[in-house]
N, C-alpha and C positions, 0 to 999 in steps of 0.2 A: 504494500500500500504506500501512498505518494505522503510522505508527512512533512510537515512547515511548520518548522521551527518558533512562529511568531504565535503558533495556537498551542505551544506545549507550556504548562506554568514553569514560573522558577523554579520549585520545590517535586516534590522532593528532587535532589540531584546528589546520587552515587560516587562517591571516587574511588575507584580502581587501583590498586598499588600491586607489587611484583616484591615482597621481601628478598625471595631467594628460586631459585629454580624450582619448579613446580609448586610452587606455593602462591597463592592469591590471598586480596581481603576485598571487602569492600566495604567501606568506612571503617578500618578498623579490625573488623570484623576476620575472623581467618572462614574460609570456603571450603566446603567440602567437596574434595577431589575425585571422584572414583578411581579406579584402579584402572590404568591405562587412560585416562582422562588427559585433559590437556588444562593448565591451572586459567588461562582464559577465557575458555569458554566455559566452562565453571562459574567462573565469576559472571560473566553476561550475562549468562544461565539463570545466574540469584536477580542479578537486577530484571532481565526480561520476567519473572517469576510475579513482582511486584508488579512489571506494566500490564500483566494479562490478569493482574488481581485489581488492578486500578480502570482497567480496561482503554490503557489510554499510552501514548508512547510516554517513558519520561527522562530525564536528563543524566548525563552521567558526563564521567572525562577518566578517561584512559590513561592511566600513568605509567611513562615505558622504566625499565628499572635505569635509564640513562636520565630521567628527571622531567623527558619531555611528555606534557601534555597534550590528548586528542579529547577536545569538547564533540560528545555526539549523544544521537539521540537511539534507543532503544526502543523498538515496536514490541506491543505484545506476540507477535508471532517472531518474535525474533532480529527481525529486519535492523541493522543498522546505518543510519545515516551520521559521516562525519560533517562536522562545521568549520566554517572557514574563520566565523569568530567566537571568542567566550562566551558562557554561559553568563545571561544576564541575572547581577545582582539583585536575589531575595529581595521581596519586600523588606525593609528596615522595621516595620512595626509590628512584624509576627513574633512569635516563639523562637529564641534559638533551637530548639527542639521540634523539627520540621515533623509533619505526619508521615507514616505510609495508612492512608486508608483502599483497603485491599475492597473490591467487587466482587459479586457470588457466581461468574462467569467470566469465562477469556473471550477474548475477540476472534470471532470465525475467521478461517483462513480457507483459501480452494482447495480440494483434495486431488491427487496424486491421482492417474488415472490409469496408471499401472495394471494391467491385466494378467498379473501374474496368478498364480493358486493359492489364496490363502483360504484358513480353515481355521476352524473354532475347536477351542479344548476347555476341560474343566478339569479343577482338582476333586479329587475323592473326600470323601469324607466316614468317618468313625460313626462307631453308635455312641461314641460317650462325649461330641462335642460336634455340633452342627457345620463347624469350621473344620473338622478334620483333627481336633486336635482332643488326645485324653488328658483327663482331669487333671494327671499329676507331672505334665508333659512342661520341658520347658524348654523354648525357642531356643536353640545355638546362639548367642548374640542378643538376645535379647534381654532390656537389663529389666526388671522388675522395681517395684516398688515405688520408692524415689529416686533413683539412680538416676543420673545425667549422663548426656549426650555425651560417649566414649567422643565427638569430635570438637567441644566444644570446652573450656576451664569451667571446673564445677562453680555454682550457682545455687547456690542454698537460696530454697523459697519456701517462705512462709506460710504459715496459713490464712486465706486469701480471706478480707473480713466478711462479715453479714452485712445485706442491704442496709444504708443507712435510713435514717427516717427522712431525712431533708438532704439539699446538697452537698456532699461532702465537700470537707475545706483543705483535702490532698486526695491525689490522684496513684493508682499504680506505677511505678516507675515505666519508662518507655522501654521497647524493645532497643537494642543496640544497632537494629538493623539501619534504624532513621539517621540522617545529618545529624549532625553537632557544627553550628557554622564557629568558625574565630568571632572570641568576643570583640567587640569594638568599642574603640577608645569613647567615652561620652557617659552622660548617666542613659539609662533605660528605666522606660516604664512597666512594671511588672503587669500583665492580665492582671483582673480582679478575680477572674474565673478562670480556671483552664479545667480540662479533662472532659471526664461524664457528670452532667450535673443532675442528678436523680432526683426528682420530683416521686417521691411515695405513699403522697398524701393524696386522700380520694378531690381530684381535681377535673370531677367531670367538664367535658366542652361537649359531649354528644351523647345524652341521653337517649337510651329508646325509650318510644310513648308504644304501648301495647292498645292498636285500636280494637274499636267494637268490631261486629263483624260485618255490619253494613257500612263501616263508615273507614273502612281501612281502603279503600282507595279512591275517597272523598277528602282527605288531610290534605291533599301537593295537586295542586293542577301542574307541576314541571313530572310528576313522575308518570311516565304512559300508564295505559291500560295494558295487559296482559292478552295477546290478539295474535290468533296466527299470519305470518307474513311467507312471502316466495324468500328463497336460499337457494342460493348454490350450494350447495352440500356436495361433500365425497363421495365418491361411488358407495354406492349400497346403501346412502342414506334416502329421504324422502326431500323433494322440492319444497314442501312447503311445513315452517314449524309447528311443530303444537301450541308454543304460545312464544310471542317476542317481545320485549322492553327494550328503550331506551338506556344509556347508563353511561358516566362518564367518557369521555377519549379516552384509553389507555393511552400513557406516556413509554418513551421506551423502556422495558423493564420495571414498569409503573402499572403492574395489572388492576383494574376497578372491579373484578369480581372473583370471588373465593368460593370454594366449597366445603361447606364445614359439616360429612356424612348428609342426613338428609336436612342439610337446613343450607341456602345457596343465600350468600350474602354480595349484593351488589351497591357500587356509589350510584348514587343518581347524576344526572345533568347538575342539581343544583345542590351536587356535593354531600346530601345525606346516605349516610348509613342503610341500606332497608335488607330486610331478612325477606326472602319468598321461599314458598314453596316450590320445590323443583318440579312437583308433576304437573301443577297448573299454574305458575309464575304469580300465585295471590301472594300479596304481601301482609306477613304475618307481624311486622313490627318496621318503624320508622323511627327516624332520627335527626335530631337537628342536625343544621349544616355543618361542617364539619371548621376548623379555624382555616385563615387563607395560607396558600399553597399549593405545589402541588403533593397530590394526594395518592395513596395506594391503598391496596387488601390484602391482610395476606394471612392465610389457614396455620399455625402454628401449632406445635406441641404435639403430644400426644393423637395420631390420626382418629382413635377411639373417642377422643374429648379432646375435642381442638381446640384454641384459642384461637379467635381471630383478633389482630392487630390492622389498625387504621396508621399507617405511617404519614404524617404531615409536617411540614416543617422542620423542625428540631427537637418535636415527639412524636410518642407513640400512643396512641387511642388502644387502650387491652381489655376487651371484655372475657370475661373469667371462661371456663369450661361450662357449655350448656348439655344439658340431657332432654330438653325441652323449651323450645323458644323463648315463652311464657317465663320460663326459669331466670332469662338472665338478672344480674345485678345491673347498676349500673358500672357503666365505663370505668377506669382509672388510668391519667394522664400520667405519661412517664416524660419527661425532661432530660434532653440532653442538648451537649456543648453546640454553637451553629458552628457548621463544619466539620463536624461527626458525617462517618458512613454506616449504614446499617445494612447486611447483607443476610440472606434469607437459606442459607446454601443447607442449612441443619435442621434439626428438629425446631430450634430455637433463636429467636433475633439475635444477631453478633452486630454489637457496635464500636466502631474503634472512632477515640477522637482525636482534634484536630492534632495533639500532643500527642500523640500511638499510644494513648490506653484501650484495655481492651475490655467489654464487660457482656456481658449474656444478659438477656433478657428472663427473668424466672419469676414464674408467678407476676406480684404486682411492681416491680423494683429490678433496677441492674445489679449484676453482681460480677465485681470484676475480678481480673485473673492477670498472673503478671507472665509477663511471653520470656523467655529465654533470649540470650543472645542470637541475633541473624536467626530468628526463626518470624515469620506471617501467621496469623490467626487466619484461619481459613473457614472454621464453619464450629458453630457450637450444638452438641446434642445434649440427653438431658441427666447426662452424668459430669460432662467435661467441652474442655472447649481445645479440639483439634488446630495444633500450630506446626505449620510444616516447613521445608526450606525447599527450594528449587530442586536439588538431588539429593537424597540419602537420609536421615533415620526420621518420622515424625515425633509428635511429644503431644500428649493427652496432659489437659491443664483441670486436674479433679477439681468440683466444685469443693471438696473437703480438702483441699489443702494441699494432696500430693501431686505430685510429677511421676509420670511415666514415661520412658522414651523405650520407642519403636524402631527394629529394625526391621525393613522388610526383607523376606525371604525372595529371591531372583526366583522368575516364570520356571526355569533353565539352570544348569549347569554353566558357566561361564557367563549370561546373560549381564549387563550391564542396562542401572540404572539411567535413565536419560533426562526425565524429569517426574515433576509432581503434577500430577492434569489436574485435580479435584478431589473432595470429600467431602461427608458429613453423611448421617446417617448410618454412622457404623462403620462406613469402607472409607477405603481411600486409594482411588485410581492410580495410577503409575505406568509409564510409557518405559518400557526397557529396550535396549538392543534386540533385534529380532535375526531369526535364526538363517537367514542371509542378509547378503548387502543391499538387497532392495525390499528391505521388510523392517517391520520394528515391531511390538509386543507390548498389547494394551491389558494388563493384570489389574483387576481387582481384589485388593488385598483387604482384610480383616484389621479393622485400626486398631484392637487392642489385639493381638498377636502380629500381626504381619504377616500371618501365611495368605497364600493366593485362593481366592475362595472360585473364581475362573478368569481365562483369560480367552485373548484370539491375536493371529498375525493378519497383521494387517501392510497395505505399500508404506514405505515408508514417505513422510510428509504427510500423509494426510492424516493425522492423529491430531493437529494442532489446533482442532476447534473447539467446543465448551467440552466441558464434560456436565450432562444433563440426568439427573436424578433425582425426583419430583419426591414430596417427602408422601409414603406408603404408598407410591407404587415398586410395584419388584420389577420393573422397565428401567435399566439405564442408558447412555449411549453416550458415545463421540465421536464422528468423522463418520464412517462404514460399519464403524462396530455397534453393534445391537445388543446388549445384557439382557435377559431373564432371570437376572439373582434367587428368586424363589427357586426355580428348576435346576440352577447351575448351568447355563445353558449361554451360545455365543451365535453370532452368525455376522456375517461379514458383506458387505455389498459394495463394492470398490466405484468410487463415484459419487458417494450418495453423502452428503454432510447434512447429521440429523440436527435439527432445530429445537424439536419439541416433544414430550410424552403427552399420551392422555388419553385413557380408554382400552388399554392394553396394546396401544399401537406407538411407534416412533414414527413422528410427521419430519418431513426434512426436504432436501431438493436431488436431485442426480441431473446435472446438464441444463440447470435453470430452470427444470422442471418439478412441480412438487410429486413428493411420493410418501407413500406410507409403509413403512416396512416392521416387520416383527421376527422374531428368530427362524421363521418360518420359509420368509419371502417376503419380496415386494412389489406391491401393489401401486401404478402410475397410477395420478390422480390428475381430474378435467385444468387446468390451466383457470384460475381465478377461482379455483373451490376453496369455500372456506374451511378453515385448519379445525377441527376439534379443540377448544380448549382442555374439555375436561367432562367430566360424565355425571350426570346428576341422575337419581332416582330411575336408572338405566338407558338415559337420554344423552345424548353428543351436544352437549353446549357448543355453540359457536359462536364465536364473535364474528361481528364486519362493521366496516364504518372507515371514516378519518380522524385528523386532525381534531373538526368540528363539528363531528357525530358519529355515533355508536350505537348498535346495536345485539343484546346479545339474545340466540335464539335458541330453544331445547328442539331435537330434530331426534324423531324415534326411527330406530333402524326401520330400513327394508323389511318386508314378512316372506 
């Protein structure tokens, strides 16, 4: 991809050092080299790590071990471009303690169109552990407990405190991965705030009002009526829906509608909150507008008792686990720093702020966790919060205080790590060396052992796109490759870069076209059909719309 330098911010920006022959850092920081590795592309490796977590290229400068510096810029797929002049001087009025706020997604890349033979494998498994592994079994290399990062100087952590009740007035230390700029000569004006500022006090902004049963779609002349409309639908769906609403624009990566089991929570046009029923799109409960912003939904927690969270702003709207609409409490507003990211990648909201503290979302309150040296928080579930590095061991951050670090087990005999794709949800993707020179090996591994739970070979290059795994479905994917994690199961479609889960199926494109594929086969779909979001009460939600209107509609299969 073409990148310009004049749309990348100052910050974060990396420097690259060379101590001694095969050895890198960056900022500081010593890199982890695999074996037969090269110490540079290690290091780019770590920074490109963060651009495909930031989703955006970001800045860095090469330092040769003869003193001379290369200002350039680093793509999430990789891409470098060098500059002809320096990187421009950080804002003066930020933090010497520059952020990395990581994204729940990389930037798609074209896939490899390689027609060689690749093929799908899985690991075996035991009766005395789902993962293949006995009870009293202990990984080669793998440390236990609290044990630290055989590649990193040990780092004693504490036990990470309890939600406070109000703002906290200190923040978790930052990861070491971030800048540290040179002080500069002058006084400085300290923040009043920095970090996560936790608001845990019941601080409703959007109440639901539980109408009558005549008058529940009499409250909003902005929210439509529930009314069959014409659809482009996929093959095997029906033309026309059972019932369609209105509902915010989705933003990118900004979805306005969740599904929380049988209860389908949608934004309106004019920003409220409303719960419908999936089999006939009546709406069971409304809500005031939400505060200005933009706005999202999104199904958390536990898939048996979801949480839904309304992200806006520089909080989060959390209404508790319902078992019946009727049920809910009201809302509680959760507070954080402006300038905070919040990424969806887990069971659980993961916010890192503008200072790289890192906190999970639980229950009513964040609760933070301190990252290790040169490690990214990548996705929190609802024991720990998964911090990984661009190649080689990850580290499980217990809510109870301790430290785990993970090594993963290789596909293969000889196979070599390449990078970290993804996690949350228990696994954590990993691209290895593949078993020729035009292949590479996409493993999914067990994040509390590191054994390979399946994997598949795949061309190489085309591995580089999201890695996509929807919280409670057993569908995962990235590039060609297709997961069934329930089954253990792999399949391979060279061409094809998947986009989306939902329904049992992977939506994605092969040749500009879309397609649907599952470990089975793939299925070409009409050119302008709409994608499945997601499945309600046995129905294929679909969105369509722009910018400046939406549409989502429930469309029952084919008979």
């Amino acid at each position: 991809m073409t990148i310009h330098a004049s749309g990348v911010p100052a910050t974060p920006l990396f420097v690259i050092e060379y101590p001694e022959e095969g050895v890198a850092t960056v900022d500081g920081t010593p890199v982890y080299v695999p074996e037969g590795g090269e110490a540079r592309h290690a290091a780019i490796d770590e920074v490109r790590f963060t651009a495909s977590l930031l989703d955006r290229p970001v800045r860095a400068i090469d330092v040769d071990p003869n003193g001379t510096r290369h200002p350039l810029l680093v793509d999430p797929d990789g891409t470098l471009t060098f500059l002809a002049e320096p990187h421009p001087d950080p804002d003066p009025d930020v933090p010497d303690e520059e952020a990395d706020t990581p994204s729940d997604e990389e930037d798609a890349a074209p896939t490899d169109d390689h027609d060689g033979a690749f093929g799908e494998w899985w690991a075996g498994t035991d009766e005395h552990d789902p993962h293949g592994r006995a009870p009293d079994e202990r990984v080669e290399g793998e440390p236990g407990g609290a044990e630290h990062d055989p590649y990193q100087a040990p780092n004693p952590l504490g036990t990470a405190p309890s939600p406070p009740e109000g703002p906290p007035s200190t923040t978790p230390p930052r990861s070491g991965r971030a800048r540290r700029r040179p002080a500069r000569s002058g006084s400085r004006v300290a923040p009043a705030a920095i970090g996560l500022a936790v608001a845990t006090a019941v601080t409703v902004v959007a109440v639901l009002v539980w109408p009558d049963d005549e008058s529940a779609e009499s409250r909003t002349s902005t929210t439509s009526r529930a009314e069959p409309a014409a659809v482009t639908a996929q093959t095997g769906r029906r033309q026309t829906s059972v019932w369609s609403r209105s509902i915010a624009p989705p933003g990118a990566g900004r979805p306005s509608v969740a599904a929380l089991g049988d209860v389908l929570a949608i934004l309106t046009p004019d920003r409220r909150v409303a719960l419908l029923d999936p089999h006939d799109g009546r709406i069971d409960g409304l809500g005031e507008p939400l505060p200005a912003g933009d706005a999202a939904l999104h199904a958390t927690g536990d898939p048996a008792a979801p949480v839904l969270v309304a992200e806006t702003g520089n909080r989060l709207v959390v209404w508790s686990p319902l078992r019946a609409p009727r049920s809910w409490r009201p809302p509680t507003t959760v507070e954080f720093a402006p300038g905070a990211h919040v990424s969806y990648a887990g069971a659980l909201p993961l916010v890192t702020g503008p200072d790289g503290s890192v906190a999970a979302l639980r229950g009513d309150g964040l609760f933070p966790v301190r990252l290790s040296p040169g490690t990214v928080a990548m996705a929190a579930d609802t024991a720990h919060v998964l911090a990984g590095r661009a190649a080689g061991p990850w580290e499980l951050l217990g809510f109870d205080g301790r430290t785990r670090v993970v090594a993963p087990l290789p596909p293969r005999p000889g196979a070599r790590i390449l990078r970290v794709a993804g996690g949350g949800h228990g696994v954590v993707a990993a691209v290895w060396s593949g078993p020729g020179d035009g292949s590479e090996t996409l493993a999914v591994h067990d994040s509390s052992s590191g054994r390979v739970l399946v994997g598949a070979d795949a061309p190489a290059g085309s591995l580089s796109s999201a890695w996509i795994h929807p919280n409670g479905d057993p569908l995962a994917a990235l590039g060609p490759v297709v997961f069934d994690l329930a089954e253990g199961r792999a399949s391979v479609t060279p061409g094809v870069v998947a986009r989306s889960v939902a329904g049992g199926r992977v939506y994605g494109t092969r040749d500009l076209h879309p397609v649907a594929v599952t470990t089975a086969g793939v299925l070409t779909l009409p050119d302008g059909a709409a994608i499945p979001w997601g499945v309600g009460a046995g129905r294929a939600l679909l969105l369509t719309g722009d910018g400046d209107r939406a549409m989502v509609h429930a469309v029952d299969p084919t008979l």
